[in-house]
N, C-alpha and C positions, 0 to 999 in steps of 0.2 A: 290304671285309672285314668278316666278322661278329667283332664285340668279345666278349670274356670274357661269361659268363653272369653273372661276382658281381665283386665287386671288394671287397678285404680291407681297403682301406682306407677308402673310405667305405661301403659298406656290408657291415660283416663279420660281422652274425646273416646278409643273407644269403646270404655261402661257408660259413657254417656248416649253412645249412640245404639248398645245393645238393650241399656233400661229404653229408651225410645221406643226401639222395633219391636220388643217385647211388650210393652203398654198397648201399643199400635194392633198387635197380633191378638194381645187379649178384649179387643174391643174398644179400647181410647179414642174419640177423638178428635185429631193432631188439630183441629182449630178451635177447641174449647179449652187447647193446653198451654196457652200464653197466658203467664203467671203463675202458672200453677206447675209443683212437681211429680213428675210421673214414678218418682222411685229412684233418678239417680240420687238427689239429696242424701236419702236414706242407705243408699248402698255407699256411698262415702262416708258420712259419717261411723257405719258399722263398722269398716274395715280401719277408716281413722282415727278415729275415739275409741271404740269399743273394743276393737282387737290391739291399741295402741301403737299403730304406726305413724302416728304423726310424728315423731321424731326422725322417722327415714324420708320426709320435704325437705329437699335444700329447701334455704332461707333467703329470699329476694334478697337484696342487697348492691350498694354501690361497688362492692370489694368485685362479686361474685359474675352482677348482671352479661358480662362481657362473655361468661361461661356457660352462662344457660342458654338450650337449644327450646327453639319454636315449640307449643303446644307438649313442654315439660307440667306437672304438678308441682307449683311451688305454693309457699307462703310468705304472706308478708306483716310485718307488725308495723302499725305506723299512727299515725293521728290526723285524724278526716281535719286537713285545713277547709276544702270547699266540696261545697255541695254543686255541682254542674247539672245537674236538673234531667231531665231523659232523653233516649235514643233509640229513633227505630230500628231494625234492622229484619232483613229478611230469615226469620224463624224455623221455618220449616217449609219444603217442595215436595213435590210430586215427581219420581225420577221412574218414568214409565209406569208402572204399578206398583211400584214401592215409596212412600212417605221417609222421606231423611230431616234432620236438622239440622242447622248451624248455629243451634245453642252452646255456646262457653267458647266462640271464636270469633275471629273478624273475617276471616278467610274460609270460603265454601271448600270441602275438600273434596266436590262432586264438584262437574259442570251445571249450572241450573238450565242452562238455555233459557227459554221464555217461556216454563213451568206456570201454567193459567190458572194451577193448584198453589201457587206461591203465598205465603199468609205471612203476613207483618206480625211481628213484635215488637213489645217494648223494654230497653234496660234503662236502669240509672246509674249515675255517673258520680263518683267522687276520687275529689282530688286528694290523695293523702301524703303525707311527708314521713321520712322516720322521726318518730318519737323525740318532741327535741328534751335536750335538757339529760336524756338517757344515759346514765354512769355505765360505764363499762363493765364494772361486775355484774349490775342488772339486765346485763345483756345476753342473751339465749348463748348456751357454748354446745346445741348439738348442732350446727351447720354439716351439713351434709357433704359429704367429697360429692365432687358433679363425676367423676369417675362410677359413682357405684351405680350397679344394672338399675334401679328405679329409675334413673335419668338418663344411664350411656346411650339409648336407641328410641326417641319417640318412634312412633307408630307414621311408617312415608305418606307423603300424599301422593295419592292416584297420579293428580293432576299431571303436576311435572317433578319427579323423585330428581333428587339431587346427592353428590355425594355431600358426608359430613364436613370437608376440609371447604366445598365450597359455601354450604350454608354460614360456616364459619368466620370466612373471609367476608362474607355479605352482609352478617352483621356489625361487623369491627368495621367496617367503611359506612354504615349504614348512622355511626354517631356521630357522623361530618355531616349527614345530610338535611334537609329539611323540605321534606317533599309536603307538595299539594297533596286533596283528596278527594273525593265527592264525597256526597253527606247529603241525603234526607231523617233531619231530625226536627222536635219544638225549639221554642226558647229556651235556650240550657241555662239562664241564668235563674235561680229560684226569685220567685213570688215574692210580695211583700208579705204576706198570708205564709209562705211555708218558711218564710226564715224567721217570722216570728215565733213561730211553734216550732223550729229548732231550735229558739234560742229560750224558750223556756223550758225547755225539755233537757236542756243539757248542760251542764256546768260550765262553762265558757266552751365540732369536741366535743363530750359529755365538760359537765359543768359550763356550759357556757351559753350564751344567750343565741339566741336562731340564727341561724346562715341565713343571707340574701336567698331572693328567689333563684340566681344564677347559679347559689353552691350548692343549691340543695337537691340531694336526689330523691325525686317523687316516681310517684304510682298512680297510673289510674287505675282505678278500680272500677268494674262493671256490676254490679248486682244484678242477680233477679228473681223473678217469683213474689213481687213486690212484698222482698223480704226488708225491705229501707226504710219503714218506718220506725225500729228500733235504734237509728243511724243518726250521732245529732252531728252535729259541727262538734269539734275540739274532742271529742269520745275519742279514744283509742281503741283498737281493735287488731285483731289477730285473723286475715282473709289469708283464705287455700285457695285454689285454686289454678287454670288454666293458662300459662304466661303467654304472652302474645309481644316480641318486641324484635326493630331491626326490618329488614328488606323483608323478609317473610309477606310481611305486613305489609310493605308500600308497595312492593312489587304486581303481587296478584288480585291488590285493591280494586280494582274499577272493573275489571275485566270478568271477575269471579262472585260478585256479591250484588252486581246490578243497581248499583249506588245506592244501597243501599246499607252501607260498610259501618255507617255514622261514624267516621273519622272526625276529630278534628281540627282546629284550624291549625296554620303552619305554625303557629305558636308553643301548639303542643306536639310534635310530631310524633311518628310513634317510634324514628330511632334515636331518640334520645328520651324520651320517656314510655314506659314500661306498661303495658296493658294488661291486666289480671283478673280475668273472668271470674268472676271468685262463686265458688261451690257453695263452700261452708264457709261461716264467719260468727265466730265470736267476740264480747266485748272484754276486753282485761281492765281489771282491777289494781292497785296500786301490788296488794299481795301475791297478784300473780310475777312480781318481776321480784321476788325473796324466795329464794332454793334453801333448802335445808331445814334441819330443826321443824318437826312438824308436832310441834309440845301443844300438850294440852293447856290450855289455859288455867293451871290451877294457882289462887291467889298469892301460895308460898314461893312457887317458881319465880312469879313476877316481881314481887317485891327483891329476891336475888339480886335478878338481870336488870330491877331501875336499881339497885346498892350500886352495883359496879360502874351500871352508866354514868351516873350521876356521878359518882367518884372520880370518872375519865373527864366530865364535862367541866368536873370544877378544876380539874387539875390543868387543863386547858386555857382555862380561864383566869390562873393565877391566884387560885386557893380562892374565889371570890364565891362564896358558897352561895350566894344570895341568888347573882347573875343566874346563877347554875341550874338552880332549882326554877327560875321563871322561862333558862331556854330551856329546860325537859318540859313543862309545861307548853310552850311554842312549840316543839317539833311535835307534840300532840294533838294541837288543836286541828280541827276540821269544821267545814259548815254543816251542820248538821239539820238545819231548818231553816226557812225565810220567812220572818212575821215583814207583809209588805217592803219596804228598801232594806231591813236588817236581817243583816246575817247572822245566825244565829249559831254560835260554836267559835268563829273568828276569834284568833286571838294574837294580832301581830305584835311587834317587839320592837320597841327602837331601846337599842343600848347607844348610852352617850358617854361624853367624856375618853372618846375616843381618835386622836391627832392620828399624824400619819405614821410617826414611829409606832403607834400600837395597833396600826391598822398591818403593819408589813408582819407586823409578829404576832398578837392575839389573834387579830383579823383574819389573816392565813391559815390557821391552825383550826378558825374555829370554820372558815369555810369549809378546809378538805375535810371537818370532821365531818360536818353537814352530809359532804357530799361522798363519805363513806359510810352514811347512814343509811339517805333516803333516797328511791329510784330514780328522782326527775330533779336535779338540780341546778340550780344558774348564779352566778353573777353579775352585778352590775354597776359598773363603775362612772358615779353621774359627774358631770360636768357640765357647765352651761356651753361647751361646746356639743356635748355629747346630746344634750337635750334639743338644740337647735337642731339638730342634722338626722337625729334618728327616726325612723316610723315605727312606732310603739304599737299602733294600733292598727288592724287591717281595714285597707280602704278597695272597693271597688273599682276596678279598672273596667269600664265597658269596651273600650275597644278590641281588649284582648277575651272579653267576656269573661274574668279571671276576679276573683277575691285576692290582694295581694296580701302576704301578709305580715305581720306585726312583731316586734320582739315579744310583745305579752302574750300573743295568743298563743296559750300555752296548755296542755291539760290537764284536767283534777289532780288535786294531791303535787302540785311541784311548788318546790321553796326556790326564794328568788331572796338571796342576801342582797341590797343597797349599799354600797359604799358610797357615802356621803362627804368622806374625808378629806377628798380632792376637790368640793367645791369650793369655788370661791366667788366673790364679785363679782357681775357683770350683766350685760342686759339680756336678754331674752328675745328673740324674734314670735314672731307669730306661732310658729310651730312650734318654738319652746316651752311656750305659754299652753298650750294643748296639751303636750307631752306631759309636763308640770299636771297640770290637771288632770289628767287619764291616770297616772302616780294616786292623783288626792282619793277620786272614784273608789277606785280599785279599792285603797286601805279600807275607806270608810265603808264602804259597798257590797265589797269583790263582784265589781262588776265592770264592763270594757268597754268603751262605748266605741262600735264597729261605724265604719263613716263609707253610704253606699252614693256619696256623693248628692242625692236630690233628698235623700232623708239622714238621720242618724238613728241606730237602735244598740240599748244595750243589749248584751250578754250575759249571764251570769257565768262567775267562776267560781274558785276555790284552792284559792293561792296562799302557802305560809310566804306570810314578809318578816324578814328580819332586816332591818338600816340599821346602820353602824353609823355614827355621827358626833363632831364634837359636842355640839349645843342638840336641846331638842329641835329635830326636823322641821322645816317650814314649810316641807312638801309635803311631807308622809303624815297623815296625823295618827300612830299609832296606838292598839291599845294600850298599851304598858310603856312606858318610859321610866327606865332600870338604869343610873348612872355607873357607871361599869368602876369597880374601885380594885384591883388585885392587890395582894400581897408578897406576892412572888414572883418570878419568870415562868413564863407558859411552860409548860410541861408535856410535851405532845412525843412522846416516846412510840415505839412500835408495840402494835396493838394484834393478840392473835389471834389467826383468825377464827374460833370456833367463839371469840368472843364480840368480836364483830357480827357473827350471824346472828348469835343468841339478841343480840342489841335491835338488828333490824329485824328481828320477827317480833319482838317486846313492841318496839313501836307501831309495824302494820297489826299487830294483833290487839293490843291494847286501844287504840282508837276507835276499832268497831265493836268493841263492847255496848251493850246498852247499860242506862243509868236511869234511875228515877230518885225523888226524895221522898222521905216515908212524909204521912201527914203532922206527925207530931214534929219533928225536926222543921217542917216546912214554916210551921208557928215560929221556931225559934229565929228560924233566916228572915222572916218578916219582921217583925220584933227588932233586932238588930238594924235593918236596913230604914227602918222607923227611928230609931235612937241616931243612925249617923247621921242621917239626915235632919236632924231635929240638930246635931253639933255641928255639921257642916255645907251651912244650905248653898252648895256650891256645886254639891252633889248631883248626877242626873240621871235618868234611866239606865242610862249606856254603862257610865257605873255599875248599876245596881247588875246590870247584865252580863258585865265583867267579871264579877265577883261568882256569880252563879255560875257562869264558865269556867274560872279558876277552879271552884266546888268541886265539878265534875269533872274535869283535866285529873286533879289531886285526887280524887274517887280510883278514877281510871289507872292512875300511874301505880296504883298500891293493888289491883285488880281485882276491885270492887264496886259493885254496880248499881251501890247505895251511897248516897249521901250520909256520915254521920258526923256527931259533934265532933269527934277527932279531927275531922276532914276539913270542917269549918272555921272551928280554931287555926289552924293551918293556915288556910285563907286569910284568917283576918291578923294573923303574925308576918305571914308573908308582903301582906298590904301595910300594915306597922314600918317594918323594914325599909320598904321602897319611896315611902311618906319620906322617914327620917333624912333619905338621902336628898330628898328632893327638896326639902326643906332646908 
């Protein structure tokens, strides 16, 4: 039998370039095909998705990047920090009677000469980082040996075939370098129009808050097929595609592509950042970074796996059942809605009555549990030093044409614990004073406000906070303020692992449950929210909103997707409780 003409895994420019000649052959065409796909999309995804090979892509990477060879299929998982705006590039020529492309490359792997058939295209550009915040267990374990035949042999270029040892060596000296480029593209920086509309479209070492721009290892990413509209700022996503990185790249730039390469500037070079044509691209979900346990959500299960949790949390916590049951409730909460500035689902946490001795031992315990829970989690240790000097928030750099960015810019679904414990006295600079307030935002908002230097625009996000503090916070204005009382010494023993998954699929599962309240109970939550207020006019909406999140949290955690009077009761025992202490 005769075998496939192309193979997508190890050589996928060329399925790219046989779905091409084939479209071509069947009548295509080739200048009515900028943006649009002729069939390889389709032919990747079949063999990727549908037949299940995407587990045989190495996985881009800082570990890795030094091992991957030119025009490989890789993927990469990461979160769109900037959106760089689009680029031209020469698409397709005329190579005597034959039509070729130089879709999913930077590098023509034909000579063009001065092809008078040459037709422009357009890509877009985004800047991505790995996932910050990313716990190690959430992190993919099929990485691929770069050894295995999908990758040992890309497919040579005509141009000039080189051995492996020395493409090798070209790239490994290519991460000292920082070469020029030429470049016909638009304004890469986005509009004030399209960042608006990304930023309403889109919700804004593991455990720890973002590396500088200088530690971070980023990707650019290329789309095409003006498939970028489902693409916002801060989303994460999972791109396949075409690697492009190292001398490969700077070498046969100018010479081969007609300056029409759209490199850019020495800022970003391309041998020390990574260029990834990307095919296929999917968005991921918090759920997509929980392996195992693929349980049906049945009400009896759930109620189980919160017994236990909630048994780990209070034990953690020093037998303080109260705390306990308000952080299950927090590592639940999500925004589920926006009526105008309010987020609606938000429900952060300030635990108080917390010094530094309970911060080295509660504090700790209750971090790492955090962060053997949930996929995206950080720390953050404020100080009015820490607050003067940090940049929290992303600000535009037009010289480098770059979005820099922020410790908050962060993606959906990540808890960021506040240690508060270490602050003390002192004055604030200008920039403290911002930071301080970008903190206020966020609690009361979850929102970021991005600073593009001639304007300011928020973001939305959807961020669990939890501060830890002696006194109530005077940054954070939380919703719940729970004075943290134990009984006992923390309790943080080892915990096994089939009980650990069960935990983290309770939680990504539980949370997207839907909820409604019947109409008769609805009477009863009105009725009541009438009487408190009528004993305590101190009360205010946000309250009332509070409490009706609480509702659904306690619906949710028992895996039930109705409000009932058991559930409300609850509520209103659990706010009894919190009163008492505050009191």
């Amino acid at each position: 039998m005769v075998g496939k003409p192309y193979d997508c895994l190890a050589n996928p420019l060329g399925a790219v370039r046989y779905s091409f000649e084939n479209a071509v052959a069947f009548g295509a065409d080739p200048s009515s095909l900028n943006g649009k796909d002729w069939g390889a999309v389709d032919l990747f995804r079949n063999t990727l998705l549908d037949q299940g090979s995407l587990s045989k892509v190495p996985v881009l990477s800082a570990r890795n990047v030094g091992l991957l060879q030119p025009n490989m299929l890789v993927r990469f998982r990461g979160m769109i920090q900037d959106m760089l705006g689009n680029e031209f590039y020469a698409g397709a020529f005329k190579d005597g009677s034959l039509w070729r492309t130089n879709k999913y490359v930077d590098v023509s792997q034909y000579l063009m000469g001065s092809s008078p058939d040459m037709l422009i295209w357009e890509r877009h550009l985004f800047y991505c980082v790995p996932i910050p915040g990313l716990n190690s267990w959430a992190e993919e374990s099929t990485d691929v040996a770069i050894s295995q035949p999908m990758g040992s042999t890309p497919e040579p270029r005509e141009k000039r075939p080189r051995d492996e040892n020395e493409a090798m060596r070209e790239m490994d000296e290519s991460l000292e370098t920082s070469p020029g480029s030429k470049r016909m593209r638009n304004d890469s920086h986005p509009s004030h129009s399209q960042m608006e509309e990304a930023a309403a479209l889109s919700t804004c070492g593991a455990g720890a808050l973002p590396k500088t721009e200088a530690d971070s290892f980023s990707c650019l990413v290329k789309i095409y097929d003006n498939s970028d509209s489902e693409l916002r700022l801060n989303d994460v996503f999972e791109f396949v595609g075409v690697l492009t990185f190292g001398s490969e790249c700077q070498a046969d730039n100018d010479e081969t592509m007609d300056g029409f390469s759209g490199e850019l500037s020495v800022h970003m070079p391309p041998g020390k950042v990574p260029r990834l044509h990307c095919i296929i691209h999917r968005k991921l979900a918090v759920h997509d970074f929980v392996h195992g346990l693929p349980m049906e959500p049945k009400p009896q299960l759930i109620k189980e796996v919160r017994q236990s949790l909630l048994a780990h949390l209070t034990a953690i916590l020093g037998n303080d059942t109260v705390a306990a049951h308000f952080v299950l409730l927090h590592l639940l909460s999500k925004v589920h809605a926006r009526i105008e500035d309010f987020a609606v689902g938000k429900l952060s946490l300030n635990l108080t009555c917390f010094n530094k001795e309970r911060a080295s031992t509660f504090g700790n315990f209750l971090c790492s549990t955090v962060k053997e829970l949930l996929p995206f989690t950080h720390k953050m240790l404020v100080t009015i030093d820490y607050l003067n000097k940090a940049s929290f928030a992303p600000k535009k750099d037009y010289e480098r044409n770059r979005l820099m960015t922020g410790v908050l810019q962060l993606p959906e679904s990540s808890h960021v614990v506040i240690d508060e414990t270490q602050l003390e006295a002192g004055t604030l600079n200008s920039d403290g004073v911002q930071n301080a307030r970008l903190l206020t935002s966020l609690t009361e908002f979850q929102k970021l406000e991005y600073d593009f230097k001639y304007y300011k625009m928020d973001v939305v996000a959807d961020v669990q906070l939890l501060i830890l503090s002696e006194g109530k916070s005077n940054i954070m204005p939380a919703d719940l303020v729970v004075p943290f009382r134990p009984s006992s010494e923390a309790a943080g023993g080892a915990v096994l692992a089939e009980a650990l998954k069960a935990w983290r699929w309770y939680l990504v599962t539980v949370r997207s449950l839907p909820h409604s309240i019947d109409p008769d109970l609805q009477k009863v939550v009105e009725n009541d929210l009438v009487y408190a207020r009528q004993s305590k006019r101190s009360l205010t909406s946000q309250d009332f909103s509070r409490w009706l999140t609480m509702g659904r949290l306690v619906s949710l955690s028992l895996g039930e997707t109705s409000l009932s009077l058991e559930h409300w009761q609850t509520v209103k025992e659990l706010e009894r409780l919190r009163g008492e202490r505050l009191g």
